[in-house]
KOLPAMI-681976 format. One record per residue: residue in three letters; x, y, z of N, C-alpha, C in turn. Coordinates in steps of 0.2 Angstrom, whole numbers. Each point is the difference from the previous one (the first is absolute). Layout:
REM residues N
  type   n.c1   n.c2   n.c3  ca.c1  ca.c2  ca.c3   c.c1   c.c2   c.c3
   Ala      X      Y      Z      X      Y      Z      X      Y      Z
...
REM end
This chain:
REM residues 189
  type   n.c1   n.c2   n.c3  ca.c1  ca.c2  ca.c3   c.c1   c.c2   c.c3
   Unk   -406    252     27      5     -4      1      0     -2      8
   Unk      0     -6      2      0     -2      6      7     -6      1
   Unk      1      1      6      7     -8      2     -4      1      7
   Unk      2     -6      4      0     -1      3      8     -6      2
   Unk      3      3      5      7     -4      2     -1     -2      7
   Unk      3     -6      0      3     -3      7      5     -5      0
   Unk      2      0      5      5     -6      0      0     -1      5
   Unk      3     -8      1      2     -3      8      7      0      2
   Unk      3     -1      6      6     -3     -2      3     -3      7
   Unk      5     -3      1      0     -4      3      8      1      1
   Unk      4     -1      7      8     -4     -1      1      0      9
   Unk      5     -6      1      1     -1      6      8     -1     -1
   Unk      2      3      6      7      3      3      3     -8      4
   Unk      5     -5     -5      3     -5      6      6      2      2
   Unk      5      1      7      3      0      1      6     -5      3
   Unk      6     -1     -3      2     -8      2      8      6      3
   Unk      0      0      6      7      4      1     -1      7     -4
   Unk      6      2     -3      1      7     -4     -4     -2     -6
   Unk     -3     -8     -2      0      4     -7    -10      1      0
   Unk     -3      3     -4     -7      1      1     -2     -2     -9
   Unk     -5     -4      0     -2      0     -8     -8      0      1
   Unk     -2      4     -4     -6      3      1     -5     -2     -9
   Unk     -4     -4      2     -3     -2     -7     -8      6     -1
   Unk     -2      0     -7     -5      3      1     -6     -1     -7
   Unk     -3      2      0     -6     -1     -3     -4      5     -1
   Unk     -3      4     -8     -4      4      0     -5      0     -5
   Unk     -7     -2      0     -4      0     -5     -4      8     -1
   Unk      1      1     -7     -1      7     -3     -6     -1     -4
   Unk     -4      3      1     -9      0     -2     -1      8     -2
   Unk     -3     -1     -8      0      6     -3     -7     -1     -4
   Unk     -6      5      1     -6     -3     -4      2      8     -2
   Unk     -1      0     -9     -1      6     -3     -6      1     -3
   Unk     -8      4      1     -3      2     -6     -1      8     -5
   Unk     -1      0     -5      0      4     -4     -7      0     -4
   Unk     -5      4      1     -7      3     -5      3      5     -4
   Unk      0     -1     -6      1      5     -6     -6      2     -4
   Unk     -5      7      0     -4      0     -4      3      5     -4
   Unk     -5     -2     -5      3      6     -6     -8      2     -4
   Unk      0      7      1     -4      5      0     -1     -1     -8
   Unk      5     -1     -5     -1      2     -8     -4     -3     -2
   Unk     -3      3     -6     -5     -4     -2     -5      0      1
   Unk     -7     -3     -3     -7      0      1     -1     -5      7
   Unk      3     -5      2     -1     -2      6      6     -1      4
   Unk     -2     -1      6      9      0      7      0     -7     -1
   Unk      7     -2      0      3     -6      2      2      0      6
   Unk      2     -4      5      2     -3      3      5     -4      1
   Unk      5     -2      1      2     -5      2      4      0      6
   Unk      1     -7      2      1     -3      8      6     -4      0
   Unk      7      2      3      2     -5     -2      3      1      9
   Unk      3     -8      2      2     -2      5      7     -5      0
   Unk      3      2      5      6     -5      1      1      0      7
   Unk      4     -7      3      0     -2      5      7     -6      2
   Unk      5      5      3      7      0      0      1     -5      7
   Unk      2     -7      0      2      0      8      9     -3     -2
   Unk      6      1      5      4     -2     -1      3     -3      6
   Unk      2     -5      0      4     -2      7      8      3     -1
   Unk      3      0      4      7      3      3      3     -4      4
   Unk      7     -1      1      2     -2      4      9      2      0
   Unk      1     -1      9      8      3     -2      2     -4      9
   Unk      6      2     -2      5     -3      7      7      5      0
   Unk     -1      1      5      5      3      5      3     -2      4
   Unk      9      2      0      5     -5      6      3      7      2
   Unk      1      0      7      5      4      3      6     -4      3
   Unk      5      3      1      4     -1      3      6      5      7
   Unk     -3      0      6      4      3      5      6     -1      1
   Unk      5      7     -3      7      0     -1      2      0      8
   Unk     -2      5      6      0      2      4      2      6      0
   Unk      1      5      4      2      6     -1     -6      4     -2
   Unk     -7     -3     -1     -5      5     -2     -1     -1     -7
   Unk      3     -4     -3      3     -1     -8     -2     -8     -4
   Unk     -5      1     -5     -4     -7      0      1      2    -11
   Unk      2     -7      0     -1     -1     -8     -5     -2     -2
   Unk     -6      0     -6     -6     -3     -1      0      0     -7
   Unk     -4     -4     -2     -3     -3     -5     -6     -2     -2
   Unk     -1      3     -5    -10      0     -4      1      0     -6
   Unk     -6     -8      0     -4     -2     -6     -5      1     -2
   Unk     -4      6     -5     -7     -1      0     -3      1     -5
   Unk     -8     -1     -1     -2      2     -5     -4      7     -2
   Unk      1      3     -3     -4      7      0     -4      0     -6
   Unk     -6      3     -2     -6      1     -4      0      6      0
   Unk     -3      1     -6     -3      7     -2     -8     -2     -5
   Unk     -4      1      3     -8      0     -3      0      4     -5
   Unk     -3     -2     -6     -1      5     -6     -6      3      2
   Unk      1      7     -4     -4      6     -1     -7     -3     -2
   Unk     -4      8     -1     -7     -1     -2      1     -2     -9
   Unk      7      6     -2      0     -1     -6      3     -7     -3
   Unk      4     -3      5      5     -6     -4     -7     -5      1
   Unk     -3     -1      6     -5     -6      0     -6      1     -2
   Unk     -3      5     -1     -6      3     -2      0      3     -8
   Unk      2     -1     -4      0      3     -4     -7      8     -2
   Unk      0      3      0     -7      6      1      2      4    -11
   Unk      6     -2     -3     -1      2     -6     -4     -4     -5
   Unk     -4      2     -5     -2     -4     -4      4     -4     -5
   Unk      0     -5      1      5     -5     -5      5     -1      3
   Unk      3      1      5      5     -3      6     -1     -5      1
   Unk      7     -5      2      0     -5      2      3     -1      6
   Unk     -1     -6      3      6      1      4      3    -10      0
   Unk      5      1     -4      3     -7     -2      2     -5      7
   Unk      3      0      6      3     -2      7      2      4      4
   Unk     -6      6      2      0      3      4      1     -2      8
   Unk      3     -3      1      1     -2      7      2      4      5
   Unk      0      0      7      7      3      3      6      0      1
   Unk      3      2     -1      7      1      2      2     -4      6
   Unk      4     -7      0      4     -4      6      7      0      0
   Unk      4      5      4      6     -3     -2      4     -3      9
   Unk      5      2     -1      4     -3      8      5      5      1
   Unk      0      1      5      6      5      5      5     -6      4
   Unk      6      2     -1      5     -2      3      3      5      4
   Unk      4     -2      3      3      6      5      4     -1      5
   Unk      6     -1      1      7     -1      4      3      8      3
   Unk     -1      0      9      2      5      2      1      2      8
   Unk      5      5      1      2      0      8     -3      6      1
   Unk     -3      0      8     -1      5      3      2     -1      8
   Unk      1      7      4      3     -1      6     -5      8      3
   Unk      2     -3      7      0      5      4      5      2      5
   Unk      6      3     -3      7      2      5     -1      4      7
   Unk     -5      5     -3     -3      5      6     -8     -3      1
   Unk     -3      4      6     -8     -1      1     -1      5     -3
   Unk      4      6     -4     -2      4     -3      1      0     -8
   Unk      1     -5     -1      5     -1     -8     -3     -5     -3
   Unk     -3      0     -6      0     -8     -4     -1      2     -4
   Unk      5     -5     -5      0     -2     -7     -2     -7     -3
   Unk     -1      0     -8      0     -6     -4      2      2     -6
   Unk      2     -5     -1      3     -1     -7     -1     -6     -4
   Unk     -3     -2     -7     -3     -6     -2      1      1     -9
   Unk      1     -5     -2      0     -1     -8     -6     -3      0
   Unk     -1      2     -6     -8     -3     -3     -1     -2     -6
   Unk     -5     -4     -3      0     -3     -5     -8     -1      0
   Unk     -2      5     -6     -9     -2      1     -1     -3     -9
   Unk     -4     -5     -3     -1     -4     -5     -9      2     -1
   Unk      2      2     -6     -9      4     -1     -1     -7     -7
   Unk     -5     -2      1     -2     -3     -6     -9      1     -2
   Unk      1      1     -4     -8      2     -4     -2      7      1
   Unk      4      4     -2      1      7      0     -4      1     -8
   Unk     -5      7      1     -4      2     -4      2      5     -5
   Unk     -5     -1     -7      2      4     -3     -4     -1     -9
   Unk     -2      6     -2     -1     -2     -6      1      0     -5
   Unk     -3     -5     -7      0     -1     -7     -4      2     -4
   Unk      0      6     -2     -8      0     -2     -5      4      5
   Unk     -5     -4     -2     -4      2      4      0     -6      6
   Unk      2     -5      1      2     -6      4      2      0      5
   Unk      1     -1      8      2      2      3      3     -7      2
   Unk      8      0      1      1     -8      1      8      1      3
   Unk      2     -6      3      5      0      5      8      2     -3
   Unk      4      2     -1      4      3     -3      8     -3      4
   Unk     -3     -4      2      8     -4      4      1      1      7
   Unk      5     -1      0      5      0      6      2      6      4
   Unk      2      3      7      4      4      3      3     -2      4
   Unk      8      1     -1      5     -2      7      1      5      1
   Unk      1      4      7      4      6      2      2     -4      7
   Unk      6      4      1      6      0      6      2      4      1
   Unk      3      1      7      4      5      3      2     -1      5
   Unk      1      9      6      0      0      7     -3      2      2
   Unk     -3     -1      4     -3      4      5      4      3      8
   Unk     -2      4      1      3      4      4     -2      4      7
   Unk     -1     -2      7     -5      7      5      6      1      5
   Unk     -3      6      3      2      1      5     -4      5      8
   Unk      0     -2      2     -6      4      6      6      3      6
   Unk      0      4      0      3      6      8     -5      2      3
   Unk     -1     -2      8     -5      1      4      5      8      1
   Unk     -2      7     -2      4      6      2      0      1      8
   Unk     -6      1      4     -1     -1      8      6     -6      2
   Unk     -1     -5      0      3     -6      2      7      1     -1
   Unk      4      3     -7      6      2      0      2      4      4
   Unk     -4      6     -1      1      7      7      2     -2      5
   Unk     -5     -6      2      1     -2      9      6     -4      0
   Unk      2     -3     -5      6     -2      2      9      2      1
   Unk     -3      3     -8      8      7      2     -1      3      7
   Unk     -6      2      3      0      5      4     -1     -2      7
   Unk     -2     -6      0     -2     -4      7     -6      0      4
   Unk     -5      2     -6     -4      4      4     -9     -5     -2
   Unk     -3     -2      3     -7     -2     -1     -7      3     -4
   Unk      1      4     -4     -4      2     -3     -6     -4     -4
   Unk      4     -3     -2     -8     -3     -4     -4     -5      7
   Unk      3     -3      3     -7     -1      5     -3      6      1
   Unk     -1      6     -3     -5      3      2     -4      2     -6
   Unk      6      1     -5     -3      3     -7      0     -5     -4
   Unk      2     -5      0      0     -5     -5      4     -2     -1
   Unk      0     -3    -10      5      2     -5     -3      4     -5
   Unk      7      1     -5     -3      6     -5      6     -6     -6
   Unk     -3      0     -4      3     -8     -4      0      3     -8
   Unk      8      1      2      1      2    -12      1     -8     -2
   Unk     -4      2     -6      0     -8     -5      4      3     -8
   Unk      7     -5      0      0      0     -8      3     -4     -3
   Unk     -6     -1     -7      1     -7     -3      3      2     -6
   Unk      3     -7     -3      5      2     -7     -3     -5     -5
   Unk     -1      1     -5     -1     -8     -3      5      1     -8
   Unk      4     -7     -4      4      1     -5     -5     -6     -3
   Unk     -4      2     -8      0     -8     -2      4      2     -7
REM end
């Protein structure tokens, strides 16, 4: 079994005043091959099979400067998931595979984040991802089985611990040591 992946991708940052909308582009290229031989029997078989995934993407992003360190934003996009060796390739005898495609669905996303401190930042964002052509099978058939919505929140927080220190304390430490940065994320769907 072999893949080979790449992808391009592309997005440009316009800013007009406080707000920023950011468009983007991403082409998703997936070559999968699979040799199966099979030793039973009076002679070896072989088989070759190949498949060859490309997907374009596209999304948009807007922010918006509250002031205060404090920006609301919003994102539209599209997300993929490439099928497997087993969902595109079938390697069992008498498999099928009826509309093996990839997986495209879209990500929505409305959320605030700030910087109160130089030591502080959070976000906080509701989410909505839309999975369509999710896999699975019948039989021996391997074919698209519907839809997926999930939502929820999402949730971070990062504390520069140095940078805190230095500021209860008044003292310059991380110019010299740095920072030392706890992260913690939350998600509900």
């Amino acid at each position: 079994r072999d893949i080979l992946y790449g992808s391009v991708f592309v997005e440009n940052k316009f800013t007009f005043g406080r707000l920023t909308i950011t468009p983007g582009f991403r082409m998703e290229l997936v070559n999968q091959d699979m040799t199966l031989q099979n030793f039973a029997g009076a002679t070896m078989t072989e088989t070759n099979n190949s498949k060859f995934d490309k997907q374009p993407l596209f999304g948009l992003g807007l922010a918006y400067d509250l002031g205060s360190e404090t920006a609301v934003y919003a994102n539209v996009s599209q997300s993929y998931r490439a099928t497997t060796f087993g969902q595109s390739l079938i390697p069992v005898a008498g498999g099928t595979a009826n509309d093996a495609a990839p997986s495209v669905g879209w990500h929505y996303e409305l959320g605030m984040r700030g910087t109160p401190r130089p030591w502080i930042t959070w976000d906080s964002a509701l989410f909505l991802v839309d999975l369509d052509n999710k896999f699975g099978t019948a039989g021996t058939a391997l074919t698209s089985v519907g839809r997926s919505i999930n939502y929820g929140w999402d949730g971070a927080l990062q504390l520069d611990v140095i940078g805190a220190m230095d500021a209860a304390n008044g003292t310059h430490r991380g110019d010299h040591l740095g920072a030392l940065n706890l992260y913690a994320n939350a998600s509900i769907m």
